[in-house]
N, CA, C and O atoms as a GROMACS GRO file, in nm:
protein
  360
    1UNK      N    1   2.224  -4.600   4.046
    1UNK     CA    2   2.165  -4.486   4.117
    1UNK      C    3   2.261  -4.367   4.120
    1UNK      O    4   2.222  -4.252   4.139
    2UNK      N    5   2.372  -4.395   4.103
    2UNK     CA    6   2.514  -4.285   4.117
    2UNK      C    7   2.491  -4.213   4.004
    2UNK      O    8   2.461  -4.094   3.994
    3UNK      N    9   2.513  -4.318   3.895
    3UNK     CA   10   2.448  -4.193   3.796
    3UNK      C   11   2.355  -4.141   3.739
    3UNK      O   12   2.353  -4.064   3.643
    4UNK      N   13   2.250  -4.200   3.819
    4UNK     CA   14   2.089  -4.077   3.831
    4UNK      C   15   2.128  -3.938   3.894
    4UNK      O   16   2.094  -3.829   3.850
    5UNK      N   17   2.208  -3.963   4.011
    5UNK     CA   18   2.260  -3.851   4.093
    5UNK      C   19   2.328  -3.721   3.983
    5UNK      O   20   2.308  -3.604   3.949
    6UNK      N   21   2.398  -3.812   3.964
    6UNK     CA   22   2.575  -3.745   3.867
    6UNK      C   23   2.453  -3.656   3.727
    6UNK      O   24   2.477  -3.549   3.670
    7UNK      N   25   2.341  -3.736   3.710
    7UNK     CA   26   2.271  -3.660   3.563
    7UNK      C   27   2.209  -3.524   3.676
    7UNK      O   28   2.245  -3.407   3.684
    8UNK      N   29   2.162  -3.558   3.708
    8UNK     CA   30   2.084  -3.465   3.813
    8UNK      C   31   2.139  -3.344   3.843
    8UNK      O   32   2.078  -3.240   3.819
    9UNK      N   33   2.270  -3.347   3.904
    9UNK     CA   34   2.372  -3.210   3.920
    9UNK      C   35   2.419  -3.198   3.810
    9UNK      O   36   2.479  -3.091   3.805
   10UNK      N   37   2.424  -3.252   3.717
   10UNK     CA   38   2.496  -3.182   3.550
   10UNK      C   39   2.359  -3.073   3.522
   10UNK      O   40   2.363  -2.951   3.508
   11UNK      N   41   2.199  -3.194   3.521
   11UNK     CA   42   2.102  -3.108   3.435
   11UNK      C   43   2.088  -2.972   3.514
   11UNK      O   44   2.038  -2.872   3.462
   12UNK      N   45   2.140  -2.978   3.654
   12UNK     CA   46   2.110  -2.820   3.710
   12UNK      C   47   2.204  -2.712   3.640
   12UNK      O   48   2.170  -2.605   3.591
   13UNK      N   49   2.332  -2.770   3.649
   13UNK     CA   50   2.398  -2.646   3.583
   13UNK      C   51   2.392  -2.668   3.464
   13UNK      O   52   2.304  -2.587   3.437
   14UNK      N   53   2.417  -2.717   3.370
   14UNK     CA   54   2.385  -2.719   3.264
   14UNK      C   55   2.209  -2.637   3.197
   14UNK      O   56   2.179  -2.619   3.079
   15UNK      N   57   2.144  -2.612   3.290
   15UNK     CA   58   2.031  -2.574   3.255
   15UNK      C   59   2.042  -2.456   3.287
   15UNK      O   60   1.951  -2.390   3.237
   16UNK      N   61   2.105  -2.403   3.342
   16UNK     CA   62   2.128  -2.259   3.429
   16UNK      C   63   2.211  -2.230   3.303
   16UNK      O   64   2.175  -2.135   3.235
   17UNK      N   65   2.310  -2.296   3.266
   17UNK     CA   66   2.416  -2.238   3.180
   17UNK      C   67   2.356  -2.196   3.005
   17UNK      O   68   2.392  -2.110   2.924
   18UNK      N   69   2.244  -2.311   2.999
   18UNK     CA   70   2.157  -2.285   2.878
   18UNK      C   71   2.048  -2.157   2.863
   18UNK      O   72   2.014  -2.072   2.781
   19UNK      N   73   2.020  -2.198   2.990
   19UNK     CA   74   1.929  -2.018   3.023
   19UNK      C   75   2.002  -1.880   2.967
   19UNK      O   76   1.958  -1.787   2.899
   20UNK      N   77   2.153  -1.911   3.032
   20UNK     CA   78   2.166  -1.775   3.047
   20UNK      C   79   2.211  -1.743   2.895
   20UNK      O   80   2.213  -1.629   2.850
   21UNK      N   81   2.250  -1.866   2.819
   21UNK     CA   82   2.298  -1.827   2.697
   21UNK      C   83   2.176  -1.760   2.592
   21UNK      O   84   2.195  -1.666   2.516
   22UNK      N   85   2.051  -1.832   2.609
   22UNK     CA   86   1.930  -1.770   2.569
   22UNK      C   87   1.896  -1.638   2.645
   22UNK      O   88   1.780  -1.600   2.626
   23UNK      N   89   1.969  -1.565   2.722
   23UNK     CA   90   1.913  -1.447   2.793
   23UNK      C   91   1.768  -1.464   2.872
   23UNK      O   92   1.691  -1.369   2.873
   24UNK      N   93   1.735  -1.584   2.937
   24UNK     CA   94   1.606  -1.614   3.041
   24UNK      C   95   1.709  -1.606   3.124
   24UNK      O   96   1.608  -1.619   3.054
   25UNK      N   97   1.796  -1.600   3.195
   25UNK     CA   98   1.828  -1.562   3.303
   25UNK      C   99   1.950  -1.540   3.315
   25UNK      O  100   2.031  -1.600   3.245
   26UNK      N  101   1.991  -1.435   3.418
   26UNK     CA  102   2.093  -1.333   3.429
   26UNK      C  103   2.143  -1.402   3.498
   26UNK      O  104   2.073  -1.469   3.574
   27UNK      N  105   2.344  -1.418   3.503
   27UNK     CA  106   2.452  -1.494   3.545
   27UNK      C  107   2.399  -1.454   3.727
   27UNK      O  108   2.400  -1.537   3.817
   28UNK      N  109   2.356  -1.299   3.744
   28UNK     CA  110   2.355  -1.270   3.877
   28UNK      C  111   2.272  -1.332   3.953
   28UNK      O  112   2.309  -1.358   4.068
   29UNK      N  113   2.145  -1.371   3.912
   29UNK     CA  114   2.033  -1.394   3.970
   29UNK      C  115   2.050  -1.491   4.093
   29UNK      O  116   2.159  -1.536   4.128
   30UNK      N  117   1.935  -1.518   4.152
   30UNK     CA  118   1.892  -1.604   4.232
   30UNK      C  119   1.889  -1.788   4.189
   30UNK      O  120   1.955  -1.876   4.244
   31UNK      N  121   1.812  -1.801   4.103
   31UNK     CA  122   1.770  -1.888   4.060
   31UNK      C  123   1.884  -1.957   3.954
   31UNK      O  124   1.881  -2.077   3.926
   32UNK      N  125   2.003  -1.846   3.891
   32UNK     CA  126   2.118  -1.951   3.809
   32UNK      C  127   2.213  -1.978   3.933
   32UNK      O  128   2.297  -2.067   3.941
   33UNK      N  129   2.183  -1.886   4.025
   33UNK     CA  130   2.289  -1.905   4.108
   33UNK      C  131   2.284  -2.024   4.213
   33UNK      O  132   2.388  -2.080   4.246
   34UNK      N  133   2.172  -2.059   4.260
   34UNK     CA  134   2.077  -2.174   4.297
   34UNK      C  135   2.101  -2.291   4.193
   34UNK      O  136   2.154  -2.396   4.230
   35UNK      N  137   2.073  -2.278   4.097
   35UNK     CA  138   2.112  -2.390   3.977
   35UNK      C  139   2.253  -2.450   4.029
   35UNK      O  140   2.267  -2.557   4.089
   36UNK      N  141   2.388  -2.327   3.982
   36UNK     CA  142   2.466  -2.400   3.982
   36UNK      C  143   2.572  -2.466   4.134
   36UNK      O  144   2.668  -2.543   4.138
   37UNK      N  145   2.485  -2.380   4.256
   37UNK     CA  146   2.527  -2.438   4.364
   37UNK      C  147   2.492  -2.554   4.436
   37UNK      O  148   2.563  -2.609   4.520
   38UNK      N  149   2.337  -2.599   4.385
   38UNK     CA  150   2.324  -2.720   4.385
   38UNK      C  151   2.384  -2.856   4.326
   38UNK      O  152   2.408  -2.969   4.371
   39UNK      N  153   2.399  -2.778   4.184
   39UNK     CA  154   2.414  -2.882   4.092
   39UNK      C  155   2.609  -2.932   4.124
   39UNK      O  156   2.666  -3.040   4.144
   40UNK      N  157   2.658  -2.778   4.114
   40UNK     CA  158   2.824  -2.840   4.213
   40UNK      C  159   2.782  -2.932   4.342
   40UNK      O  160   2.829  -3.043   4.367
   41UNK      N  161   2.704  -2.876   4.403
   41UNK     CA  162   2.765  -2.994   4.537
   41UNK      C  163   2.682  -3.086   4.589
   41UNK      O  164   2.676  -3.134   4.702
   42UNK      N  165   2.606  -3.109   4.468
   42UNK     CA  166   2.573  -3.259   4.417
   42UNK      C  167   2.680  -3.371   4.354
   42UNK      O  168   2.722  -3.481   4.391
   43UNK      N  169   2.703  -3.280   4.236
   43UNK     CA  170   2.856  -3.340   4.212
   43UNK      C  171   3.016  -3.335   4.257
   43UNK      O  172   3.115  -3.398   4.218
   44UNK      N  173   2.999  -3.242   4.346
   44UNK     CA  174   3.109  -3.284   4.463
   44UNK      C  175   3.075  -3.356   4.573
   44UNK      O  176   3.166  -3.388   4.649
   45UNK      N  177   2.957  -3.390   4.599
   45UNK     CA  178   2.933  -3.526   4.695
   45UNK      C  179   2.977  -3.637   4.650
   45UNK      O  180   3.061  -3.710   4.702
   46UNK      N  181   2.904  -3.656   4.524
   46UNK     CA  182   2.956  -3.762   4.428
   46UNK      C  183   3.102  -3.810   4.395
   46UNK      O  184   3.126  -3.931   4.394
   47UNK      N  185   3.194  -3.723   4.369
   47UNK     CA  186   3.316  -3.682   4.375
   47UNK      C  187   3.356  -3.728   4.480
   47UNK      O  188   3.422  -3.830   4.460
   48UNK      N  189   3.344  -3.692   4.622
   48UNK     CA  190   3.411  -3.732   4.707
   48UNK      C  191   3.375  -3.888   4.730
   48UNK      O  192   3.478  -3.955   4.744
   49UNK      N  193   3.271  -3.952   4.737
   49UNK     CA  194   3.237  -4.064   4.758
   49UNK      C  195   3.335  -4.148   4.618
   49UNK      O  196   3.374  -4.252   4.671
   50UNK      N  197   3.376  -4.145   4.501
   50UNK     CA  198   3.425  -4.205   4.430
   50UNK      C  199   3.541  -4.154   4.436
   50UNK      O  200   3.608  -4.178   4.336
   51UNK      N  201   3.632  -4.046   4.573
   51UNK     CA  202   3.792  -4.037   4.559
   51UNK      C  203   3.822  -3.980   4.451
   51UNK      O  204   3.939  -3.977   4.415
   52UNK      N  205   3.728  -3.926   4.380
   52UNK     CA  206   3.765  -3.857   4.214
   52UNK      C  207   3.836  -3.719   4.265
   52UNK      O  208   3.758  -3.623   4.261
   53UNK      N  209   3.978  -3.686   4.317
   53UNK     CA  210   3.999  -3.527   4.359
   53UNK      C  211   3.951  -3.452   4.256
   53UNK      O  212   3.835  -3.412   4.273
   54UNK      N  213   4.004  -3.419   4.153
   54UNK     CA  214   4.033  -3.373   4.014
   54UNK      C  215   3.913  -3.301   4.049
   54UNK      O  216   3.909  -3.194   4.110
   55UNK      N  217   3.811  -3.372   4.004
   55UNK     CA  218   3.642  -3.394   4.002
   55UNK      C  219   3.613  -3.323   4.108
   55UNK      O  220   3.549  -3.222   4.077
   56UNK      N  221   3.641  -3.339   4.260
   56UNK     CA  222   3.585  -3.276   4.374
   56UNK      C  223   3.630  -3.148   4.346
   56UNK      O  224   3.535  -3.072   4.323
   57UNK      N  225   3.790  -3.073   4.336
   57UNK     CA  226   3.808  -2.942   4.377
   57UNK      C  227   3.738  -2.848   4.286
   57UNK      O  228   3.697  -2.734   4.309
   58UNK      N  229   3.728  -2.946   4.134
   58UNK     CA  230   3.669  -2.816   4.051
   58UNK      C  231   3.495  -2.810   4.103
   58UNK      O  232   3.419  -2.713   4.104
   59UNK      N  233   3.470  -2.948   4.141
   59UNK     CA  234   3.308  -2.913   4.147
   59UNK      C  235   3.272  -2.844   4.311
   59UNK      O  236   3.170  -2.776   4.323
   60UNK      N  237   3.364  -2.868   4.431
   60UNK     CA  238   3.400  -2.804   4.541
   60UNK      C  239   3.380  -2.651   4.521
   60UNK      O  240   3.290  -2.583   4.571
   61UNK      N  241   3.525  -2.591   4.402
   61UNK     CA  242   3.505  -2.439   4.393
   61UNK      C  243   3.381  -2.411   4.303
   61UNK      O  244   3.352  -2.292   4.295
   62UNK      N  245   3.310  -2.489   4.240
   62UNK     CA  246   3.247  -2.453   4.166
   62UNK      C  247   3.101  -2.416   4.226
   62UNK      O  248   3.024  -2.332   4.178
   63UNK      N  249   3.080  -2.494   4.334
   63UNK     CA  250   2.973  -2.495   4.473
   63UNK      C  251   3.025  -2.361   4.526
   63UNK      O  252   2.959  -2.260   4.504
   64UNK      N  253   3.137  -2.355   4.592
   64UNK     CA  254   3.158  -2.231   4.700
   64UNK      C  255   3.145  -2.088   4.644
   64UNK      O  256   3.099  -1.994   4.708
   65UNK      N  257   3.203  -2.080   4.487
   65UNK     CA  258   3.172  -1.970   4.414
   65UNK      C  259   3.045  -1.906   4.395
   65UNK      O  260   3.038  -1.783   4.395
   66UNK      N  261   2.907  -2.006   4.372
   66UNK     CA  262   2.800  -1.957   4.355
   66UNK      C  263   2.729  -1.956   4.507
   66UNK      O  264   2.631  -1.886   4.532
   67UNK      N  265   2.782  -2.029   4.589
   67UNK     CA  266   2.747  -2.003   4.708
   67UNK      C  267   2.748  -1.850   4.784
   67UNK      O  268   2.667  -1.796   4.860
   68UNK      N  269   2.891  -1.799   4.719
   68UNK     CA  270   2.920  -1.671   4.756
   68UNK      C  271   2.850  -1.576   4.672
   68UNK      O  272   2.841  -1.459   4.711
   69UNK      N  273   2.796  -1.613   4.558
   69UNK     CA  274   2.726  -1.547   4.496
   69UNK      C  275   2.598  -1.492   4.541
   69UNK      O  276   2.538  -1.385   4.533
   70UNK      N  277   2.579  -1.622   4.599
   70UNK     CA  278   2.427  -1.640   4.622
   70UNK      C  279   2.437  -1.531   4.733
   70UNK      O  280   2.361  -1.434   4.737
   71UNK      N  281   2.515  -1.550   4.803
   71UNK     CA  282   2.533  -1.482   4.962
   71UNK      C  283   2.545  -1.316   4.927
   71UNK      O  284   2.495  -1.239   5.009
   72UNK      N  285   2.594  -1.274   4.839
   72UNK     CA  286   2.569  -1.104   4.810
   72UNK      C  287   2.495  -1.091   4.754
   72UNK      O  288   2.494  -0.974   4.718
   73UNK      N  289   2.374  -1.173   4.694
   73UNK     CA  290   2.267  -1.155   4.617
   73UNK      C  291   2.162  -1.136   4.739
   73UNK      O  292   2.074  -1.050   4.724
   74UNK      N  293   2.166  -1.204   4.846
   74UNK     CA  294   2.064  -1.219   4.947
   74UNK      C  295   2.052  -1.086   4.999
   74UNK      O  296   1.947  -1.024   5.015
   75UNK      N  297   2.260  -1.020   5.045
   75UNK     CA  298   2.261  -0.946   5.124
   75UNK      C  299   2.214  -0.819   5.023
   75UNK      O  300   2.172  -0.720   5.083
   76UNK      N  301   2.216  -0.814   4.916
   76UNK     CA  302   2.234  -0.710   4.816
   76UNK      C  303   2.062  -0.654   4.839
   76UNK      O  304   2.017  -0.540   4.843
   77UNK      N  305   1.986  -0.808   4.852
   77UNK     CA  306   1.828  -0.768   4.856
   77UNK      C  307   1.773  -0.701   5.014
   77UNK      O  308   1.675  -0.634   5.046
   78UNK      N  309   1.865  -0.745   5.075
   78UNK     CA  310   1.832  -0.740   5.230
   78UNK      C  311   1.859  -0.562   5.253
   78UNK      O  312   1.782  -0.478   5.299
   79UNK      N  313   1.988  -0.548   5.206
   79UNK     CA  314   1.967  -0.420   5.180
   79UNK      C  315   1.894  -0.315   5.066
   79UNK      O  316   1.906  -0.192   5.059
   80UNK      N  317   1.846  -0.369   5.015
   80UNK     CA  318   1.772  -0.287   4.928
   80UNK      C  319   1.634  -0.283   5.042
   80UNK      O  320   1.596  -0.175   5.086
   81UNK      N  321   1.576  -0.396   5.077
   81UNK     CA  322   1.497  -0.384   5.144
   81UNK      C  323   1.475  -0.301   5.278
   81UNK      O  324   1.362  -0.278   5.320
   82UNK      N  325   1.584  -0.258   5.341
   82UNK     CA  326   1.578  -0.190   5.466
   82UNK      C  327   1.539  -0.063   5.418
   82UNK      O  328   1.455   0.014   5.464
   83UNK      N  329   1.642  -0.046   5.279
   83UNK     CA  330   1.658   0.113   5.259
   83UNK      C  331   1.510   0.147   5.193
   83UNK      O  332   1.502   0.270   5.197
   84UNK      N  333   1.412   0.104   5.146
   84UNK     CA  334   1.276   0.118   5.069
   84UNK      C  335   1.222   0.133   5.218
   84UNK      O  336   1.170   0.242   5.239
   85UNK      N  337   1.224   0.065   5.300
   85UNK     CA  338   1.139   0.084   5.444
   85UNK      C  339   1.178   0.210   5.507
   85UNK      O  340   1.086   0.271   5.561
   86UNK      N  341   1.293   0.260   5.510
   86UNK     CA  342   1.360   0.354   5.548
   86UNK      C  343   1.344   0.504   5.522
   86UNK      O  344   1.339   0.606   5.591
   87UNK      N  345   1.336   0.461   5.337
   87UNK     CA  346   1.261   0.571   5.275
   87UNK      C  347   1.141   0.572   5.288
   87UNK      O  348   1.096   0.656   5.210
   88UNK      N  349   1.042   0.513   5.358
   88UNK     CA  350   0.875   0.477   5.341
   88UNK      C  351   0.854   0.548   5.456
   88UNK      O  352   0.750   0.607   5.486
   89UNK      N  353   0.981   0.537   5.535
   89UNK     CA  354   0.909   0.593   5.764
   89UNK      C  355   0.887   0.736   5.719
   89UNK      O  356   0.778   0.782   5.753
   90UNK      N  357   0.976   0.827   5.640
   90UNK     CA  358   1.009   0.904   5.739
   90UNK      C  359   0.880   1.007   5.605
   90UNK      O  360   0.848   1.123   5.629
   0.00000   0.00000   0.00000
């Protein structure tokens, strides 16, 4: 079952990483960025449960990176969104 898991968080990033090489989706987006923050800390769960460090810190930073990604992508929309309402009041 561990490594149903372990295929599972590879096929996310790995599928994100195939996308973007075909140009279906942009490194910035939502959805690669979703790919590969799942797919890290899937395999840094995994990682930690088998004591693999090596394995955890790269798949650890590899989670927190797109996490942060994800997190100025949200705020990036959040503000785009105020400012379209903003321009719409007045």
């Amino acid at each position: 079952m561990e490594q149903v898991i372990q295929l599972i968080g590879a096929a996310l990033i790995l599928t994100a990483f195939v996308l973007a090489q075909i140009e279906r989706l942009q490194p910035s987006s939502a959805t690669y960025l979703t790919l590969n923050f799942l797919g890290g800390l899937i395999l840094a769960a995994v990682a930690a449960l088998d004591l693999d460090l090596g394995f955890l810190v790269l798949e650890s930073v590899w989670a927190a990176v797109s996490a942060a990604g994800l997190i100025r992508f949200v705020q990036a929309a959040r503000q785009g969104a105020q400012a379209t309402r903003e321009g719409n009041v007045g």
